[in-house]
C-alpha positions in Angstrom: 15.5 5.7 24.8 14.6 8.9 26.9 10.7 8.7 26.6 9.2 12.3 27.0 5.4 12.6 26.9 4.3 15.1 24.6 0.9 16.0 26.8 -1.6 17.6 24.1 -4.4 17.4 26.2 -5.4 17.5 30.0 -8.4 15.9 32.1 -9.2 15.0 35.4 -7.0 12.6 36.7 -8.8 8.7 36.3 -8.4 6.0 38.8 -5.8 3.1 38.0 -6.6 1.1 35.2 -8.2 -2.2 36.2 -9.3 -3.7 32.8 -6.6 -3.6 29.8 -7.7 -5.2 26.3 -4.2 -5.8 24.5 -4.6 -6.6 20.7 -1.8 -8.5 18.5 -1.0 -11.6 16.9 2.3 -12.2 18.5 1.9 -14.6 21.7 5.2 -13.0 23.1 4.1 -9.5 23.1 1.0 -10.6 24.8 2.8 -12.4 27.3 5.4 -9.1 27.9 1.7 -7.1 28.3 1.1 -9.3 30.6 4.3 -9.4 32.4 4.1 -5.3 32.4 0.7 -4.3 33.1 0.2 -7.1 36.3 3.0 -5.0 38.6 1.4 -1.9 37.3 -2.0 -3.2 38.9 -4.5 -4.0 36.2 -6.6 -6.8 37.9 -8.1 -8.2 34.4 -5.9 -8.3 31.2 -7.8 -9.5 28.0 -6.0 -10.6 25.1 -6.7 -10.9 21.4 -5.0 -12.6 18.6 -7.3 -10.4 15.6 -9.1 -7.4 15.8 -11.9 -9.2 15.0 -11.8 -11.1 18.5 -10.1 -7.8 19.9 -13.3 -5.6 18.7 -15.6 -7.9 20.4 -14.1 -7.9 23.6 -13.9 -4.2 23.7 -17.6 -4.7 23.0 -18.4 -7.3 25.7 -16.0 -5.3 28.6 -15.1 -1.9 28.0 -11.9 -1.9 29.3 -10.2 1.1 30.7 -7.3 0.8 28.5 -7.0 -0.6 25.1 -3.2 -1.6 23.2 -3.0 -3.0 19.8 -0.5 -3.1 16.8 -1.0 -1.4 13.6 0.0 -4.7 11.9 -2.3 -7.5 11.9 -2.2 -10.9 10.2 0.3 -9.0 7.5 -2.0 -6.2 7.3 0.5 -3.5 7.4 -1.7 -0.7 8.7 -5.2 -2.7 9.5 -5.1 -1.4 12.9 -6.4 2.3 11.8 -9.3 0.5 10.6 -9.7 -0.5 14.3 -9.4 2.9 15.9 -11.9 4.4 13.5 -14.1 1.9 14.1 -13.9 1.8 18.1 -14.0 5.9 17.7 -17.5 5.6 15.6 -19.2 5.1 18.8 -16.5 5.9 21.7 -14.4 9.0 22.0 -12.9 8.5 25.7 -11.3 5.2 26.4 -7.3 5.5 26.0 -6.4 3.5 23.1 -2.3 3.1 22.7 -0.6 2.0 19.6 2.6 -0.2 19.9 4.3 -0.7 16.9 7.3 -1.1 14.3 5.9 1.6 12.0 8.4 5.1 13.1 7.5 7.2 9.7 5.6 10.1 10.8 3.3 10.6 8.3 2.2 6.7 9.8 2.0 8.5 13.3 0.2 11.9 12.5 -2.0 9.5 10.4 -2.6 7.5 13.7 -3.2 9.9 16.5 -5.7 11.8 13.3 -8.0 9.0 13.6 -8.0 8.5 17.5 -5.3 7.1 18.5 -4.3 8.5 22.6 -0.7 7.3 22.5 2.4 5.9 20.0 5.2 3.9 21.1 7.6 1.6 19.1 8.0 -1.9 19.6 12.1 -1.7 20.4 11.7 1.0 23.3 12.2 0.3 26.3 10.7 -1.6 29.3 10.2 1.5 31.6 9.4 4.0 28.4 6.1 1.2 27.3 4.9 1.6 31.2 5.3 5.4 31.0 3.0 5.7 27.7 0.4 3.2 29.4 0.3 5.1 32.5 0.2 8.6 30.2 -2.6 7.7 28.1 -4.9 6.3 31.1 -5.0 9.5 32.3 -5.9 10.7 29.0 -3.3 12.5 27.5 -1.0 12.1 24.5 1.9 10.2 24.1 4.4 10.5 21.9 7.5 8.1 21.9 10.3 10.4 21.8 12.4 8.8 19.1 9.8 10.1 17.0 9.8 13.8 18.6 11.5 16.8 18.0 12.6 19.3 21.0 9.3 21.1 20.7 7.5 18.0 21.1 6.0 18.3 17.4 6.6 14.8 15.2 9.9 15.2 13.2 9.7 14.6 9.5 12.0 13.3 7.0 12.5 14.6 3.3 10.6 12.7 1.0 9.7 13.0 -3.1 6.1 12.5 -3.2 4.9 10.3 -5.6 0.8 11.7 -5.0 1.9 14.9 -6.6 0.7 13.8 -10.5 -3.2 12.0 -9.0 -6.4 14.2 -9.4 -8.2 16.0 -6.1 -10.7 13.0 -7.0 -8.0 10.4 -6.6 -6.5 12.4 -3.7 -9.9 12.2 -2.2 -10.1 8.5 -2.2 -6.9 7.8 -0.9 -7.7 10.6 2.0 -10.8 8.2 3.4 -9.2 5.3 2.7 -6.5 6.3 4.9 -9.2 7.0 7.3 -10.0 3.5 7.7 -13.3 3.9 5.6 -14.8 1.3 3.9 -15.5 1.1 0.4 -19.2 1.4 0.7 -18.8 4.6 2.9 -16.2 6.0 0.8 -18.8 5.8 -2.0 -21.8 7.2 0.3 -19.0 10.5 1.0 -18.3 11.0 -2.9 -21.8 10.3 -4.3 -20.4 7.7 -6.2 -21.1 3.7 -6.7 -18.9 1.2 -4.9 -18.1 -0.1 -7.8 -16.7 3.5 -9.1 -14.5 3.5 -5.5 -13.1 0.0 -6.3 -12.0 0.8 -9.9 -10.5 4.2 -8.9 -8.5 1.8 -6.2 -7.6 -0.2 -8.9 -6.4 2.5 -10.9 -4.3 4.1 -8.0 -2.8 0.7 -7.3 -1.6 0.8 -10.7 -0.3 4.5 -11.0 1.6 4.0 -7.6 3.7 0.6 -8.2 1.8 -1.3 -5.3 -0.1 -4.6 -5.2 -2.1 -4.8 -2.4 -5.0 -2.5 -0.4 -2.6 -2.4 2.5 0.4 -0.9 0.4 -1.9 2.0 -0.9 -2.9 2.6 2.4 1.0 2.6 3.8 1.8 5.0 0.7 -1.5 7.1 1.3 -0.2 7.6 5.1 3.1 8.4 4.2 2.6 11.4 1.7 -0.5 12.9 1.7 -1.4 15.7 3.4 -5.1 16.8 4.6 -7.5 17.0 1.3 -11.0 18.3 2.1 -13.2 18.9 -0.7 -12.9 22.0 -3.0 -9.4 22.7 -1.5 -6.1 23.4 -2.7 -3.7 20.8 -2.0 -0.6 22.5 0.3 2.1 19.5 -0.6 5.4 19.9 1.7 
């Protein structure tokens, strides 16, 4: 693949990495992390099999440099939940997302709640070292499988199945798909947890999905920006 860096932001140029936390419950894409990033000069390389264990060593060591998957323990998307969290009380440290998930709704989605960089888990060798050494500088990457010649994300043509659900509904889904809680959902509504968990309920229903992490997937992939009071601008 020709990786081209889509560069959405510039700062002072950072010294080379020397602590990299890589999250995700594969023991062979650690090991390829490790067989990458230890040419490329990190000195300390910390692994992590959950984000559980991942969120504490970002805790315990700061590292300059943090990669995880969006997919953990079959949780399609549970690695938003991850980035919001991290970005609650840190806005600087590179954090780069390297994944199976292409649609990009997923990868607007993504980079929305903080992520600094998205590449896909069949590009190549050279192109994962590029986005590493991209977003420790801080800037944006942007595998370009997923870009257009502009640089902007491409999109597909999709029927959207949100277009029927209430701005209420449309509301939930929108925080959900932040990585919120149910209990902060409820505290942004004015509503009881209780009222958040039903209306999930509800939504699983309407949309022909099981699970929280299938709402989640569908709420990436079709709904656009919902603040409250506004009109819904469905593309």
């Amino acid at each position: 693949m020709r990786a081209r860096p889509t560069q959405m932001k510039k700062v002072a140029r950072r010294p080379a990495a020397k602590c990299v936390l890589v999250i995700d419950d594969h023991p062979i894409v650690l090991q390829g992390f490790r067989q990458l990033l230890e040419p490329a000069g990190v000195k300390q390389i910390l692994e992590a099999g959950t984000l559980e264990a991942g969120f504490r060593l970002y805790r315990d060591h700061r590292p300059d440099v943090v990669i995880l998957d969006l997919a953990m323990q079959k949780n399609e998307l549970s690695g938003l939940s991850f980035i919001h969290r991290v970005r609650q009380r840190d806005t600087r440290t590179p954090i780069l997302v390297f994944t199976m998930h292409s649609d990009p709704k997923i990868v607007s989605r993504t980079l929305k709640v903080g992520a600094t960089g998205y590449v896909l888990k069949d590009d190549r060798y050279d192109d994962v070292l590029k986005a590493f050494e991209c977003v420790r500088q801080g800037k944006t990457y942007i595998s370009s499988d997923l870009c257009s010649e502009d640089g902007s994300i491409k999109e597909r043509e999709t029927t959207n199945p949100l277009r029927p659900l209430t701005m209420r509904e449309l509301q939930t889904l929108e925080l959900l798909a932040e990585g919120m809680p149910y209990r902060a959902i409820a505290e942004h509504l004015h509503v009881s947890c209780a009222t958040v968990s039903t209306t999930c309920t509800q939504l699983k229903a309407k949309l022909g999905v099981y699970t929280l992490p299938e709402l989640m997937r569908i709420t990436i992939q079709y709904l656009p920006s919902v603040k409250p009071g506004a009109s819904i601008e469905w593309s």
